[in-house]
Structures are given as structure tokens and as C-alpha cells.
ZAMARGU-4260 file (C-alpha; in steps of 0.2 Angstrom, whole numbers, plus 5000, padded with zeros to 4 digits):
<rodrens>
0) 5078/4936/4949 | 5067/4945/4935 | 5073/4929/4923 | 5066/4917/4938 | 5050/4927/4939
5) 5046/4930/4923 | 5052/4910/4919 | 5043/4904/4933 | 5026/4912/4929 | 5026/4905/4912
10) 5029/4886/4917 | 5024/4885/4934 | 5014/4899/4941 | 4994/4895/4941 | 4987/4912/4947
15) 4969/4904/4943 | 4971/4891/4953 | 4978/4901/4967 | 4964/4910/4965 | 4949/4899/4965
20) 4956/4889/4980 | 4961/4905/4990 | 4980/4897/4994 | 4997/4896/4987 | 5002/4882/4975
25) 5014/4872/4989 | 5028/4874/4979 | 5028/4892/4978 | 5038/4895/4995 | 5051/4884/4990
30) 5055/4890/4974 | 5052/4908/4979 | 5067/4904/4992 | 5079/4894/4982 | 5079/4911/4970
35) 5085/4922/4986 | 5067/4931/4985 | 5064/4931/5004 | 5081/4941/5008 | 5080/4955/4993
40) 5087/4970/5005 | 5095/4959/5019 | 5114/4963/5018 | 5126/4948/5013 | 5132/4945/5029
45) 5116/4938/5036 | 5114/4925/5018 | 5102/4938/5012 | 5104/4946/4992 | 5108/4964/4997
50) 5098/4972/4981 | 5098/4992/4980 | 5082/5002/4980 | 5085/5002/4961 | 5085/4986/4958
55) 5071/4979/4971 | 5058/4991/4963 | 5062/4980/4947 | 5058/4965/4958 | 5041/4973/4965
60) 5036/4979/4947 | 5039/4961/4938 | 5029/4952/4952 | 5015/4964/4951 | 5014/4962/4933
65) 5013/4944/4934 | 5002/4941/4950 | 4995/4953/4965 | 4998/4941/4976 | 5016/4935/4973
70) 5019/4952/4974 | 5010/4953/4992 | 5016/4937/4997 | 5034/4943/4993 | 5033/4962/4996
75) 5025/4961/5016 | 5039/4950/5022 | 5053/4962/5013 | 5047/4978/5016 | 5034/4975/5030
80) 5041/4964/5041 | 5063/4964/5039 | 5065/4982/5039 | 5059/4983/5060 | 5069/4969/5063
85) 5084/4974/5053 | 5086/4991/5059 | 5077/4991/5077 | 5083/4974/5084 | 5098/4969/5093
90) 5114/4962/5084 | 5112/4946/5091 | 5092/4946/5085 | 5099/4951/5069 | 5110/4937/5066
95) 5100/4922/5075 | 5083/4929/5065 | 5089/4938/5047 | 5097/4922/5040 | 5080/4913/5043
100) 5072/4926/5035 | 5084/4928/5019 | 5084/4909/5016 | 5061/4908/5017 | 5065/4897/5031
105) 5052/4906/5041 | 5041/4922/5037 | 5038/4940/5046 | 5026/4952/5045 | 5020/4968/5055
110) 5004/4969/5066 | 4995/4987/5068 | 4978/4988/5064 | 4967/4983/5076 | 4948/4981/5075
115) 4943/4998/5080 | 4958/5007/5072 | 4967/5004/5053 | 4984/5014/5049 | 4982/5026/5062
120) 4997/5019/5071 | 4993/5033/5086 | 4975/5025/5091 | 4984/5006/5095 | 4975/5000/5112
125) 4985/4985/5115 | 4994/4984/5129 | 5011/4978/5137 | 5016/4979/5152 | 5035/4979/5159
130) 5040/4965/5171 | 5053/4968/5184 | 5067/4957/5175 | 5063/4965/5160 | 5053/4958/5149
135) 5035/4962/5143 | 5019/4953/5144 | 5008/4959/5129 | 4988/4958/5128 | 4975/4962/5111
140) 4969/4962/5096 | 4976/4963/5077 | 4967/4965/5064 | 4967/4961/5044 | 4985/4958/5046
145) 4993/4951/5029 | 5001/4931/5032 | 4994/4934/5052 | 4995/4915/5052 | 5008/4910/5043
150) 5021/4922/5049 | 5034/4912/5061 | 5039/4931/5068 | 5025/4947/5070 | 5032/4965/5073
155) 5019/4969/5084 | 5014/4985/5091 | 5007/4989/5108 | 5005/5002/5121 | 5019/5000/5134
160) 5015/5001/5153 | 5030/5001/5163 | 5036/4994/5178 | 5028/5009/5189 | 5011/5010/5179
165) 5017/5021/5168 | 5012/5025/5150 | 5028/5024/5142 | 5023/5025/5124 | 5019/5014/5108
170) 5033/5000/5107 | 5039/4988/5094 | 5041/4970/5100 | 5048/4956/5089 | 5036/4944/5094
175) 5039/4923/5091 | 5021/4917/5086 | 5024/4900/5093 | 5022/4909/5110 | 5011/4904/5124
180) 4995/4914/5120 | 4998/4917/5102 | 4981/4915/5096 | 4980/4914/5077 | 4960/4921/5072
185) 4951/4918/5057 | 4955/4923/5040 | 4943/4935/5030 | 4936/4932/5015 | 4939/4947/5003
190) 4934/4952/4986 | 4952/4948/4979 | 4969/4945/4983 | 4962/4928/4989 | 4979/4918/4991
195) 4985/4929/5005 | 4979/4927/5021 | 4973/4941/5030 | 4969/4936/5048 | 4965/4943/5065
200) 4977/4938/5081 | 4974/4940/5099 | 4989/4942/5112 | 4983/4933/5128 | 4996/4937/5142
205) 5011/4934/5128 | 5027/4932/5134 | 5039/4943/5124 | 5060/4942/5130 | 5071/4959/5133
210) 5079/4955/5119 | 5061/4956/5108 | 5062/4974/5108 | 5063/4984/5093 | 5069/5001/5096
215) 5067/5010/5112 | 5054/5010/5125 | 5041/5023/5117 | 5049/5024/5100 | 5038/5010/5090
220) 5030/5025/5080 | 5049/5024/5072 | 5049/5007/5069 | 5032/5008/5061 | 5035/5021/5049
225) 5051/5015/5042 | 5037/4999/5037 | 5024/5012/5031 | 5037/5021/5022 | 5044/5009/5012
230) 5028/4998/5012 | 5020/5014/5002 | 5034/5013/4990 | 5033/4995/4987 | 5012/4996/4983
235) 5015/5010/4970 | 5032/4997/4960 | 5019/4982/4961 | 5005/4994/4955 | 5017/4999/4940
240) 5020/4984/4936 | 4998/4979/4933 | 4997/4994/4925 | 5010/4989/4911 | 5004/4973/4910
245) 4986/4978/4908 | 4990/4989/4896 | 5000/4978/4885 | 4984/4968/4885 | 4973/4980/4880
250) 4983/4986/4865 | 4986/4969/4858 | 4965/4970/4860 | 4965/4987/4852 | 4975/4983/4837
255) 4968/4965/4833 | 4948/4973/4837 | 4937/4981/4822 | 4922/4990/4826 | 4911/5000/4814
260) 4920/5014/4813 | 4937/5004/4810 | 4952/4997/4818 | 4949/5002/4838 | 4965/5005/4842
265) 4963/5020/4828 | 4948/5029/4836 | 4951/5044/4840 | 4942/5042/4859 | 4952/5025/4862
270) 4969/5033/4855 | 4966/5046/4869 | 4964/5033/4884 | 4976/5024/4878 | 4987/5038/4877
275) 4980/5046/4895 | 4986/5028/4903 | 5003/5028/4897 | 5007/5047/4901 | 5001/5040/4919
280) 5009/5025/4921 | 5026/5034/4915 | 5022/5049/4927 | 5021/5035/4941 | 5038/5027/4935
285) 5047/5044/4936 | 5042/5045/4951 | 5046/5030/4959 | 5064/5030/4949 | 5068/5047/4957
290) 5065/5040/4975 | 5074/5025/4974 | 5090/5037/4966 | 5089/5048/4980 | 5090/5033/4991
295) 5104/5024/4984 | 5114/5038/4983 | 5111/5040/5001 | 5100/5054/5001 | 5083/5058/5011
300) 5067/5055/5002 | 5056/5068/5008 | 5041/5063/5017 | 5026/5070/5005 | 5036/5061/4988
305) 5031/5043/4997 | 5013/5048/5001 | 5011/5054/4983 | 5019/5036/4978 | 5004/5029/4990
310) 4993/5042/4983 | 4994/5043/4966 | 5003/5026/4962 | 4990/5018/4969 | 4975/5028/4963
315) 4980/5028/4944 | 4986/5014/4942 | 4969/5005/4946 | 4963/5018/4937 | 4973/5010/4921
320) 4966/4995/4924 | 4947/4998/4927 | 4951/5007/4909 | 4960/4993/4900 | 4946/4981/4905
325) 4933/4995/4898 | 4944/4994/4885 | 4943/4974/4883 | 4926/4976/4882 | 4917/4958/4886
330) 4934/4950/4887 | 4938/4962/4901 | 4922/4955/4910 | 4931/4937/4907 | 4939/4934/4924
335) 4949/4920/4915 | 4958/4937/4904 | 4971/4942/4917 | 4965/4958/4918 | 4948/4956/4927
340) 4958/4949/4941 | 4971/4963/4942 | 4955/4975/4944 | 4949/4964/4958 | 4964/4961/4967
345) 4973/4979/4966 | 4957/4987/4971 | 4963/4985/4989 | 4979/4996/4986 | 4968/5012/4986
350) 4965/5005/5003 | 4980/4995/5009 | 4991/5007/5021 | 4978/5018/5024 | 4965/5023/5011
355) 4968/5035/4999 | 4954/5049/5008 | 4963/5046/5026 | 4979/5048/5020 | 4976/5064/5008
360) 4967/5072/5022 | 4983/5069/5032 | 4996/5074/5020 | 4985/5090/5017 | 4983/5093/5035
365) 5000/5095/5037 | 5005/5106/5024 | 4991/5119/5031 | 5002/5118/5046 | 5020/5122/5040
370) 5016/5127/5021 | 5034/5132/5018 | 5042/5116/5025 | 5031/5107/5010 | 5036/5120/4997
375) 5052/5120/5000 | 5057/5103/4993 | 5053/5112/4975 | 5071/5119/4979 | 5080/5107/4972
380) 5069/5107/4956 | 5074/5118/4940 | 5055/5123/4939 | 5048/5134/4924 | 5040/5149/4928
385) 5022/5144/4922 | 5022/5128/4934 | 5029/5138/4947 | 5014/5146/4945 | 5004/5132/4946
390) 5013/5129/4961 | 5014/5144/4970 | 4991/5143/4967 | 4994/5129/4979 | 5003/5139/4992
395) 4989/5152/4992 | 4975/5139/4995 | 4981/5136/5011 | 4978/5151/5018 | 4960/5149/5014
400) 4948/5153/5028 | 4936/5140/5032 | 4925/5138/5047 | 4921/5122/5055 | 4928/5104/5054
405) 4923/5099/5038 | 4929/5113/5029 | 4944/5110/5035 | 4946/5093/5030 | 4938/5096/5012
410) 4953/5111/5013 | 4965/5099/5017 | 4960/5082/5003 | 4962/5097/4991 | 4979/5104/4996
415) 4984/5086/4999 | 4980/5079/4982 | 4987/5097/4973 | 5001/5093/4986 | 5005/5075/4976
420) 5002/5083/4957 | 5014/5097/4960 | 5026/5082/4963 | 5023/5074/4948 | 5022/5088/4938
425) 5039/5095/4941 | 5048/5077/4941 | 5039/5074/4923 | 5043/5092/4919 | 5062/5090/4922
430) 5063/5073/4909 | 5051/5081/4896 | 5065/5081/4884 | 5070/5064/4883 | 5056/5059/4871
435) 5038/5064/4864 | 5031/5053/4874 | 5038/5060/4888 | 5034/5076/4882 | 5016/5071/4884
440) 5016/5065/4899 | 5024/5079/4907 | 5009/5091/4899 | 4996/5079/4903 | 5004/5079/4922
445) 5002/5098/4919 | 4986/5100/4914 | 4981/5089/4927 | 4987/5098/4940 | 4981/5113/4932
450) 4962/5108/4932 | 4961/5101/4949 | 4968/5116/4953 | 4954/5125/4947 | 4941/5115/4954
455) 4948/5119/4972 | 4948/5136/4969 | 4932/5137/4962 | 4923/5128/4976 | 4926/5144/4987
460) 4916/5146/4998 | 4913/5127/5003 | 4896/5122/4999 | 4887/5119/5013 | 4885/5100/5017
465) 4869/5090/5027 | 4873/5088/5043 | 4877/5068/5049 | 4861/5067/5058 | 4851/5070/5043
470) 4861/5060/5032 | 4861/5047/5042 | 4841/5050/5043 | 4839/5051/5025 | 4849/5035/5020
475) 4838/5025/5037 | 4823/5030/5027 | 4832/5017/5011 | 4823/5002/5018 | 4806/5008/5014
480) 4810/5006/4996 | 4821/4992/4997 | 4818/4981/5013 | 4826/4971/5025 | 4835/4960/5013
485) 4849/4954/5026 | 4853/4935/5023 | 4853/4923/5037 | 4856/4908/5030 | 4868/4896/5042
490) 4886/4895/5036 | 4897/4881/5036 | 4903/4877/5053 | 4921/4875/5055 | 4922/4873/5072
495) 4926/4855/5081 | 4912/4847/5089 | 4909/4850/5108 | 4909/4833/5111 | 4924/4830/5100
500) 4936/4844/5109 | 4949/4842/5121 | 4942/4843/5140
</rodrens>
């Protein structure tokens, strides 16, 4: 599969093209089949390829490195869209929908945000409702939802009702998209990733089988997370992978550019950039290897380890980017340079399965509820005294006091992010040995830890914010030096004539 990749992006892959006309090259989706790329988890038994968590990692990193949205393309319909189906669903779903699946001969993907909720699985407002033989009649909206109207099958997500009016729960239903009131919306236009569609779907009165549940009545949020879960793992492989490739680009840069005070790639500033976005790319791999280990040797990931995947893969991993294409210079600025459009398109992983602020929040949230069930996953760690330290600094954060709202969830970003550093640290810790550059990158993981560490403590007490009244008073008061500057200019119109549509 790498050779097919790495083959294919050299003598047929146009990411340019793709790019500019906002759509896949239409022998893409053929050729992406014929290599077993559709199937990369599906057992052997249902014609998919069966990879380990290992070895699909290297799949996710080698598309990332070669295009955001091959990687997208690929990685929503393995890790989005089969896991709920190959878990949740009935054998005999299994073996009617897998094959299809494995073989590209039709593509899945999951539906959860909605227009007024993102990741926030808990907030869903669609509804279904139980018919007496069983089945389920589904109504609402999805929003930004990846392939929306390409996908042949949705795992859509929806607040049951049940045959005595009850609320029964959030539900997974295996939703056919050729369905009587399927209603594929309208693609949005975004800043990058521009050859996978992101599109909104309405459910009018959609009649979904018995046999399209996933799971149990009231148990979607199961179904959903085992998406999210290895969804977040997924985003930080494929993030890897720009990273390296970025870099790779950059030093080529730095080594060919001089400047007046000499080779670049010699300056002193440059050397330590260069350096810094290494030591975090090879903290991000360690990480990444460690969970995919633990899975294929049938071992539980701990929760926290896949939100600082999301976390800090995603987050620094950009931030490599943004810096190679400082790096580049004016040829950084050059969208034709490979590295421009990495910085557009991975841009949206800091967002992409919840933003990197909701979900640190969260993490830190819950570590402020049951400290020792976090800090207990170091137990497994040899960890030296002086990042044990480190550690245990963490622990005594969260018994900080605060008072209001807002305290509370500065209190918890902080913990949450210290929460994700702490991870990195003793995994980079443990291989520090192996070479000096892992040697650096497990200090630099330290001393990173070590000085957000100190900024959270030394921000006690909280500063005192603005209320949201007047902020939002204070940014209103913006148009009297700027304007009303909102353009109205009439857009194409797409629509088919009124006196042209069907009666």
C-alpha cells in the first residue's frame, strides 16, 4: 500500500488540480479500490485487508504526507464510517454492507454535528421515532458532515423516541442514503481541504429497517466514540505525516539558501526551529506508536492518551508547518510549493473533531473530577523522580480554588493541556536513550511541560476578565472605525428555473 501511495502520487496524483477545481481526479476512487484502500481494518472475511493498528498508522502518515485530502477521503470512510458498522451492526448487515465497503464499491461516513451543535454528541436534536413493527422513522439536520453526498451509507445519530413517547436515548442508525427523504444539502465552501465535500443533510420522515440499528436502543454515544476515538488517532498519523513532509522541504530550502550571515540552515535561530520541529514531530510519533502497541497487543488505550493525540498532534503539527513555510520564506508564500497548501488545508485539524479549546476544557474538566483516575495511568511508567515532580505540580493544580464559571474553565484548559504534556513527556522520557536526537526531544518535551507549568501556576489568582456584555459592547463600537463593509453582491445561482422545474 505505501509503494501504491507513494507510486501513485508521483505519476498520477495532481493535488493542484484537485485543488483549484474543489474535486477528485475521477480516477482516484478506482485506483484507491483496486490497492484494497477502502477495506484497511475490515477483517478478511468480508474481502477487506485486515491491517493492524501498526501498520494503518503507516497508511494515514504516508497519505498525509502526500495530500490532506487523500488522507480525508481515505481516512473518514475507514475510521469514521466502518468502525460503527463493523462493530455495532448485525451479522448479516455485516456481510451484505463490509464487502461493499472494503472493495470502494460504495462509501460511508458518520453524521453528528448539526447546525446548532459540533462534537458535542450529547446536544443532537434529531429525532426518531419507533414504529410499532419495529422500525424507525428519523427527522433533522446534519451539518459539515465529510463525503455527506457521496456517501452510499450514513451512521447517523438521532434522539430516539420510542413506541410509548418515550426518550429512549441517542441511537445509531445505519442509514441507506438512497432513502425516501434523504436530502443531500449544499456543499460549503472552505478555506482548504477543497476536494472533500463537506455538506449538510436533512432527514425528512426517513425510513430506516430494524435491522439499520447500530447498537442498542440508547447506546449511540458508544457507537459514536468508538468513531471519535479512533477518528482522533487517525488526524494526529495524517498530521505526522505533513509535518515530515514539510520539514523535508524546508531543510532542502535551508541547506541550498544563503543569507547575509551565511548558509541558513547554519544560523544559529534557524538551527533551533529546525531542531524544536523535529523534537515535536518525533514526540507526536512516540506517541502515536505507543497507542497503536497497546492496541495490537490487545491492550486498552487510556482515554486521555487519544485526546492528547487530538490535542497535541494536531496542534503542533500545524504548528511545524506554519513554521517551515516561515522558514520558506517567499517560496512558503508560493501556494504552487506544497507547503502553502498543507498550512491551508491541515489548518482544520485544530478544529476537525472538536476544537482544540472545547476539547482541552473537557479533558481538563474531568481530570478536576477524579484526579487520581487520570494520574494513575503514570503507573505503568518508570518515571524519574524530577518529572515526577513535574507531574505530581499538575495534581496540585487541581485542587485550586476558583470561583465562578470562568475560572473554572481557564482551570481546566490548563490542567487539560498540562494533562496532554505530562503524556508526552514520560513516553519521550522512557526512549531518550535510543539516540541524541531522542535525547532532545525528550528534554525539549520536558522543558515544555516545565514552562507551561509555570505559567498556570503563576496566573494564581485568575485575573479578572470583562464581562461578555461589555466585550461584546466594546467589539459593537468596531464599526465606528471601520464601517459597514458587508458585501452584497448577488452570487451565482445554482438553482433550476421556476419555470423549468418539475410541477
Amino acid at each position: 500500500m505505501l509503494d501504491f501511495l507513494r507510486r501513485y502520487s508521483r505519476e498520477q496524483l495532481d493535488s493542484r488540480r484537485m485543488d483549484e477545481r474543489r474535486g477528485f481526479q475521477l480516477s482516484l476512487i478506482p485506483d484507491l479500490a483496486e490497492a484494497g484502500l477502502f477495506g484497511v481494518q475490515i477483517p478478511k472475511r468480508y474481502q477487506g485487508r485486515e491491517l493492524s493498528h501498526s501498520d494503518t498508522i503507516k497508511v494515514w502518515r504516508q497519505a498525509g504526507a502526500i495530500d490532506c485530502n487523500l488522507l480525508i477521503l481515505l481516512a473518514v470512510h475507514n475510521t469514521l464510517g466502518v468502525p460503527p458498522i463493523q462493530q455495532f451492526a448485525r451479522e448479516d448487515v455485516r456481510s451484505a454492507v463490509l464487502p461493499e465497503l472494503a472493495q470502494g464499491r460504495r462509501l460511508v461516513t458518520s453524521a453528528v454535528s448539526e447546525p446548532s451543535m459540533g462534537s458535542n454528541v450529547r446536544a443532537i436534536t434529531s429525532n426518531a421515532t419507533k414504529r410499532p413493527d419495529g422500525s424507525y422513522v428519523i427527522n433533522g439536520d446534519k451539518q459539515w458532515i465529510s463525503l455527506g453526498a457521496d456517501a452510499h451509507y450514513v451512521n447517523l445519530f438521532a434522539r430516539l423516541t420510542d413506541e410509548n413517547g418515550q426518550d429512549a436515548g441517542i441511537t445509531g442508525f445505519l442509514v441507506d442514503t438512497s432513502s425516501p427523504g434523504f436530502v443531500r444539502g449544499p456543499e460549503v465552501v472552505t478555506l482548504g481541504l477543497k476536494a472533500v465535500p463537506q455538506n449538510s443533510l436533512s432527514l425528512e420522515n426517513v425510513h430506516v429497517p430494524a435491522e439499520g440499528l447500530l447498537g442498542e436502543e440508547g447506546k449511540g454515544l458508544v457507537a459514536a466514540k468508538t468513531a471519535f476515538t479512533q477518528g482522533r488517532l487517525m488526524l494526529a498519523s495524517g498530521a505526522l505525516g505533513a509535518a515530515m513532509r514539510a520539514l523535508e522541504m524546508a531543510q532542502r530550502f535551508a541547506r541550498r539558501r544563503e543569507v547575509a550571515t551565511g548558509n541558513l540552515a547554519e544560523n544559529g535561530r534557524i538551527q533551533q526551529i529546525i531542531a524544536e520541529s523535529v523534537a515535536a514531530t518525533q514526540a507526536v510519533e512516540m506517541l502515536v506508536e505507543h497507542m497503536t502497541d497497546l492496541l495490537d497487543s490487545g491492550r486498552e488505550v487510556p482515554e486521555p492518551f487519544y485526546f492528547a493525540a487530538k490535542i497535541l498532534g494536531c496542534e503542533l503539527m500545524w504548528q511545524v508547518v506554519d513554521r517551515c513555510l516561515q522558514l520558506l520564506g517567499a517560496r512558503g508564500f508560493v501556494d504552487t510549493n506544497v507547503v502553502g497548501q498543507f498550512y491551508r488545508d491541515y489548518r482544520l485539524f485544530r478544529i476537525f473533531e472538536g476544537s482544540t479549546e472545547a476539547i482541552t476544557v473537557y479533558l481538563g474538566s474531568t481530570i478536576l473530577k477524579h484526579p487520581q483516575r487520570f494520574f494513575s495511568i503514570f503507573d505503568d511508567f518508570d518515571v524519574d523522580p524530577k518529572l515526577a515532580e513535574h507531574v505530581s505540580r499538575i495534581d496540585k493544580l487541581t485542587t485550586t480554588t476558583t470561583t465562578g464559571g470562568q475560572q473554572r474553565h481557564i482551570l481546566a484548559s490548563q490542567v487539560g493541556e498540562l494533562a496532554c504534556w505530562a503524556i508526552l513527556s514520560v513516553l519521550t522520557a522512557e526512549g531518550r536513550h535510543r539516540s541524541s536526537m531522542y535525547s532532545h526531544t525528550a528534554s525539549w518535551s520536558e522543558q515544555q511541560l516545565l514552562d507551561k507549568l509555570r505559567v498556570a501556576e503563576d496566573s494564581k489568582p485568575f485575573v479578572e476578565l470583562p464581562t461578555v456584555d461589555e466585550l461584546a459592547r466594546h467589539i459593537g463600537e468596531f464599526e465606528l472605525s471601520i464601517g459597514n463593509v458587508e458585501q452584497r453582491r448577488p452570487g451565482i445561482q445554482h438553482d433550476l428555473d421556476l419555470l423549468l422545474r418539475r410541477g
